[in-house]
C-alpha positions in Angstrom: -7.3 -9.2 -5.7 -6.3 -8.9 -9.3 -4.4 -5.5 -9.8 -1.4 -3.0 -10.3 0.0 -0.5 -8.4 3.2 1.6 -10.2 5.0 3.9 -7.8 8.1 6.3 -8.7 10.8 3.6 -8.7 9.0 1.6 -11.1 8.8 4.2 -13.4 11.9 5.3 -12.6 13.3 1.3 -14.0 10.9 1.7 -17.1 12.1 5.3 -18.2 16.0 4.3 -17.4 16.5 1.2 -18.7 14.6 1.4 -22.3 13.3 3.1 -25.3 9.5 3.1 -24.7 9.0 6.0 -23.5 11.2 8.1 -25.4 8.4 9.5 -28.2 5.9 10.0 -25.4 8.8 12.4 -23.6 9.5 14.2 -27.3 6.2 14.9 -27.6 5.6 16.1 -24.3 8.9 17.8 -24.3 7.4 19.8 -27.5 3.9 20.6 -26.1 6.2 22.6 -23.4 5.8 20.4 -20.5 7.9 20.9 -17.3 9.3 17.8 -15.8 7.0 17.1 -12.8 3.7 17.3 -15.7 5.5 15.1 -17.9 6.0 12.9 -15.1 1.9 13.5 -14.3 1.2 13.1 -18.0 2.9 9.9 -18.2 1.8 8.8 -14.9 -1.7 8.8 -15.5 -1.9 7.8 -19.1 -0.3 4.6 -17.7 -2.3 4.0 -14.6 -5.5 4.8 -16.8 -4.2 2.0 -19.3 -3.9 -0.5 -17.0 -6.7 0.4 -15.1 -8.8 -0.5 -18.8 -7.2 -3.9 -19.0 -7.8 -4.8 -15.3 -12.4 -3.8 -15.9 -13.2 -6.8 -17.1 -12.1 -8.1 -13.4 -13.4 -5.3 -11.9 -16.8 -6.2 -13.6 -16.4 -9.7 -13.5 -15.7 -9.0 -9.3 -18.7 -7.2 -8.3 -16.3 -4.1 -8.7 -14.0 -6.5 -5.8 -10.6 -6.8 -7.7 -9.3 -5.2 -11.3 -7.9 -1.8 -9.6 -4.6 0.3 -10.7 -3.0 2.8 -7.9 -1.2 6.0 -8.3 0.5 7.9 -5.9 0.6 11.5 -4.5 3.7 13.0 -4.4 5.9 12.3 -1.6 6.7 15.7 -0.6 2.8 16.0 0.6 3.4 13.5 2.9 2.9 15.6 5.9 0.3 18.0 4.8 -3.3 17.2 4.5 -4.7 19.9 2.5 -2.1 19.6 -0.4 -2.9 16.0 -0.3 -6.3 15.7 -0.4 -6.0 18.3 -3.4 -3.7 16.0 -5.0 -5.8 12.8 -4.1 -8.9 14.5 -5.9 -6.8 15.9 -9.1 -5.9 12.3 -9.5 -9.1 10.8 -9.0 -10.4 13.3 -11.7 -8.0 12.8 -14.3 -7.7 9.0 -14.4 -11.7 9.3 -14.6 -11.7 5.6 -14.0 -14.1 3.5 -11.4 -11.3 1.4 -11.0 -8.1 2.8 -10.0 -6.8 4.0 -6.5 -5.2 6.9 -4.9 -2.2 5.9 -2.5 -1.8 8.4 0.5 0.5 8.0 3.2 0.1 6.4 6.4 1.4 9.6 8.4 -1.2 11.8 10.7 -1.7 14.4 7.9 -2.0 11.0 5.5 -4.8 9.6 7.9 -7.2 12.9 7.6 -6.2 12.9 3.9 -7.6 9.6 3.8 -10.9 10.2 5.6 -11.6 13.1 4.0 -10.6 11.8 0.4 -13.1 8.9 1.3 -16.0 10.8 2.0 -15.4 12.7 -1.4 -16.0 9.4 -2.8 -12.1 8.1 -4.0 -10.8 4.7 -3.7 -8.0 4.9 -1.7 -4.8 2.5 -1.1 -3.3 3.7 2.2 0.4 2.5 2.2 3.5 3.2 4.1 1.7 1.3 6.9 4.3 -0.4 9.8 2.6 -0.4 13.3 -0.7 -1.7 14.1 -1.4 2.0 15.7 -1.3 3.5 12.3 -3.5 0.6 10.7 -5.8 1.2 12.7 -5.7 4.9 12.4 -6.2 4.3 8.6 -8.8 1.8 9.1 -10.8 4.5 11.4 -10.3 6.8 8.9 -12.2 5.5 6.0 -14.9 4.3 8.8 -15.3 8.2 8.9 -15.2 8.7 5.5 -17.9 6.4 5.0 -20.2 7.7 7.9 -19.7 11.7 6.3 -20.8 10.0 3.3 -23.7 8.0 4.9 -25.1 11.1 6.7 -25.4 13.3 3.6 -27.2 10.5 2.1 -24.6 9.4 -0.7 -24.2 6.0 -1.5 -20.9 3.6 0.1 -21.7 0.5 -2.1 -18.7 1.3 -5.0 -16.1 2.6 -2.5 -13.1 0.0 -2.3 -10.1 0.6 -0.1 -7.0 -1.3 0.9 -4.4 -0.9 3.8 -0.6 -1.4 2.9 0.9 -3.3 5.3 4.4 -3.5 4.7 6.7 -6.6 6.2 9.9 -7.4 5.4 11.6 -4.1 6.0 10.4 -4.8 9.7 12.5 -7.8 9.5 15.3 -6.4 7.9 15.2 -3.9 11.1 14.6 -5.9 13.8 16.9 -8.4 12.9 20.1 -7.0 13.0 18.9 -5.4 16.6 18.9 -9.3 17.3 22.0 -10.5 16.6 23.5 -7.0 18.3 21.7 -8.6 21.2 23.2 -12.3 20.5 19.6 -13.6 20.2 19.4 -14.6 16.3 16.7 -17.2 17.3 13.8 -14.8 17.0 15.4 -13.6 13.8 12.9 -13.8 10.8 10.0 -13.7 13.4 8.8 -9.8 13.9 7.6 -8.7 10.7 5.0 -11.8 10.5 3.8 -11.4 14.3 3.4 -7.5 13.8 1.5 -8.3 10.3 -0.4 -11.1 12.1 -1.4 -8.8 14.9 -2.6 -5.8 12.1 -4.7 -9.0 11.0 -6.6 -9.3 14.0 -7.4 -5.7 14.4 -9.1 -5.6 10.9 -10.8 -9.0 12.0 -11.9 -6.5 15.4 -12.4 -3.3 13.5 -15.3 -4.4 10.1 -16.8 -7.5 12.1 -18.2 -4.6 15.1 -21.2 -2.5 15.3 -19.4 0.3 13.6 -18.7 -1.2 10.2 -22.2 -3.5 10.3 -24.2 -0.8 10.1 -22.6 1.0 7.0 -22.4 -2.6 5.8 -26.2 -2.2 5.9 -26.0 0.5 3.6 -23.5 -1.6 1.1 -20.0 -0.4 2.5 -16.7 -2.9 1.9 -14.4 -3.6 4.5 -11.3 -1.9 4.1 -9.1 -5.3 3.2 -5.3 -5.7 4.7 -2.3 -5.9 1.6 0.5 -7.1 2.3 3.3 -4.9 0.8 7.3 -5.6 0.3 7.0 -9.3 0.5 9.9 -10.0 -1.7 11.9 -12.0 1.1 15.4 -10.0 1.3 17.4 -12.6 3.5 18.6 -15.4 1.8 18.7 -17.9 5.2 14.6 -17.5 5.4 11.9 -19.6 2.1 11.8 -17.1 -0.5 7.8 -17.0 0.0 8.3 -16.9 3.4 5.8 -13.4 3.4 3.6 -14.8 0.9 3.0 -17.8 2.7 2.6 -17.0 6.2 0.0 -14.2 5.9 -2.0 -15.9 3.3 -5.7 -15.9 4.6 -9.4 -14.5 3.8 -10.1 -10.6 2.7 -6.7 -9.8 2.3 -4.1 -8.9 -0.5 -0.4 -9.4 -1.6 1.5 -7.3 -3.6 4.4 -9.6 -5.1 7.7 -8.6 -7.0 8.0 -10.4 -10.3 10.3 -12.8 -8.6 8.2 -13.4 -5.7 5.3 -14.1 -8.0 6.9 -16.9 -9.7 8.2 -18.1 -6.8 5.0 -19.1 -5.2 3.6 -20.2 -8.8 6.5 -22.6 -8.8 6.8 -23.8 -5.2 4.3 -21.6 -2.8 1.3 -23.3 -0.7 -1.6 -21.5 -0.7 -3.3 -22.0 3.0 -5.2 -19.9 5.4 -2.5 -18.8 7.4 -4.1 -16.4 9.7 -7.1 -17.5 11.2 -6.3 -18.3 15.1 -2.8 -17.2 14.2 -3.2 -13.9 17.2 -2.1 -15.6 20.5 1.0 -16.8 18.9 2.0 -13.7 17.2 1.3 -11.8 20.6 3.7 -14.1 22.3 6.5 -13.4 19.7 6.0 -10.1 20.3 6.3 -10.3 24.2 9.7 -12.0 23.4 10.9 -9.8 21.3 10.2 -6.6 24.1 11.8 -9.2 26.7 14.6 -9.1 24.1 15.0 -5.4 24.0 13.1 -4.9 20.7 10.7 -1.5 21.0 9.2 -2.5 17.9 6.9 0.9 17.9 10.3 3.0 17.6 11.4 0.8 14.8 8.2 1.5 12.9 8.5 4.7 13.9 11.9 5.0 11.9 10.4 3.1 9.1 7.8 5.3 8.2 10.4 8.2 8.1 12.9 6.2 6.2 9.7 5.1 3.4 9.2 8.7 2.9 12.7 10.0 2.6 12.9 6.5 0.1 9.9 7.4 -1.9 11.4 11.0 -2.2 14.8 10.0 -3.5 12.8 7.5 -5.8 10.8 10.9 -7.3 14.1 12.9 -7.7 15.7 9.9 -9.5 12.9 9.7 -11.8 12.6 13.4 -12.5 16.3 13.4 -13.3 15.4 10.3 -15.2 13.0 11.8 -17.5 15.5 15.1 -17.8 18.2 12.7 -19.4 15.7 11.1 -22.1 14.3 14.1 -22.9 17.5 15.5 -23.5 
């Protein structure tokens, strides 16, 4: 997939560390705008931008690739209604075929999701750790689809991905490793866990469920790979990239990461038959005293509370410049 996503810390880097957005903040500043709807403003102008570049792919794609995401806010994280209201208010004002909404992973997230879906948004689910919440998100938009198939609307243009984040499973799991003295399994988790997330979307959009809203022009819901910047400097710096390379599925790379693979990656399939070995890391791992569902677990609340300080830096941000 060819595409964007921008997220608070991103803007956050932009509105910091230069001088481009410092007449879009006057203005807004002068039409009276609180913080959190300059931040909207802003938000969505961009998103919409980007999302003009990218339709050319989009068209090009069969409407496949060429999207831009935006975000709800993070403090509707765990309430459904607020953020299927966002979700919609977002999806109206970009007013573009080719942009998603990102919702959260968490349980409110997941009915967020199917309902969001069967209102007709593209939506990126992120803040995805465990396999159990993949496929909770995968299900959802299933749903979302059949709502939409039984009041006879059409499926064909709805596009969805599933964030799948990696290396912060890594970064977790590993130092419970080498408390344990077993720094041979290091690097190993967050690729077995992906790989494993892999094989449930394999499982999930090739049964009867997904065929027959295929028959009716649905998309499977494809995997992306999220944070696969490569944090530890003992593992291949495409490590991520590399290793869960394979059909129907995306990456999101850092800049770094990007040119990384441009300059030394190799581009394979990667996951195909890759299941039976990933299950047996896994095995070793709970032999090893890893309960990798409580370190998700964490994750997802530590993504949240990080996507929340990322806001609140980037309100306070936008405070300064406008000042």
């Amino acid at each position: 997939m060819v595409g964007v996503t921008a997220n608070p810390a991103i803007f956050e880097k932009a509105i910091a560390g230069g001088s481009e957005y410092d007449e879009p903040l006057r203005v807004l500043a002068e039409d009276g705008l609180d913080v959190v709807s300059a931040y909207e403003r802003l938000a969505v102008e961009d998103v919409r931008a980007a999302a003009d570049v990218l339709r050319p792919v989009y068209d090009r794609t069969d409407h496949r690739d060429g999207y831009a995401s935006l975000d709800v806010a993070p403090d509707l994280a765990h309430d459904a209604d607020a953020t299927l209201a966002s979700a919609l208010d977002l999806w109206r004002r970009l007013d573009r075929p080719n942009v998603m909404i990102k919702i959260p992973g968490t349980p409110a997230g997941v009915e967020a999701i199917r309902r969001a879906t069967a209102a007709g948004v593209n939506v990126n689910v992120t803040l995805l750790f465990s396999v159990d919440a993949y496929t909770q998100a995968a299900a959802a938009y299933l749903g979302g689809l059949e709502e939409r198939v039984a009041r006879g609307e059409p499926v064909h243009d709805i596009v969805s991905v599933a964030s799948f984040f990696v290396s912060r499973v890594d970064i977790a799991v590993d130092g419970m490793l080498a408390e344990r003295g077993r720094d041979e399994l290091a690097g190993r988790a967050a690729i077995a866990n992906a790989r494993i997330a892999h094989a449930r979307f394999g499982e999930l959009f090739s049964g009867e469920r997904f065929a027959a809203l295929a028959e009716r022009g649905a998309r499977a819901q494809r995997p992306l790979w999220a944070s696969t910047g490569v944090k530890d400097e003992r593992y291949r710096d495409v490590m991520y990239v590399e290793e869960l390379a394979g059909r129907d599925t995306v990456d999101t790379m850092p800049l770094a990461t990007l040119e990384a693979f441009a300059e030394h990656g190799h581009a394979r399939d990667a996951l195909s038959g890759s299941a039976p070995d990933a299950r047996r890391t896994l095995a070793e791992l709970r032999a090893a005293g890893v309960d990798l569902d409580q370190v998700t677990g964490r994750l997802l609340v530590d993504g949240i509370e990080a996507f929340a300080v990322a806001m609140g830096k980037l309100l306070t941000s936008i405070e300064r410049r406008r000042g």
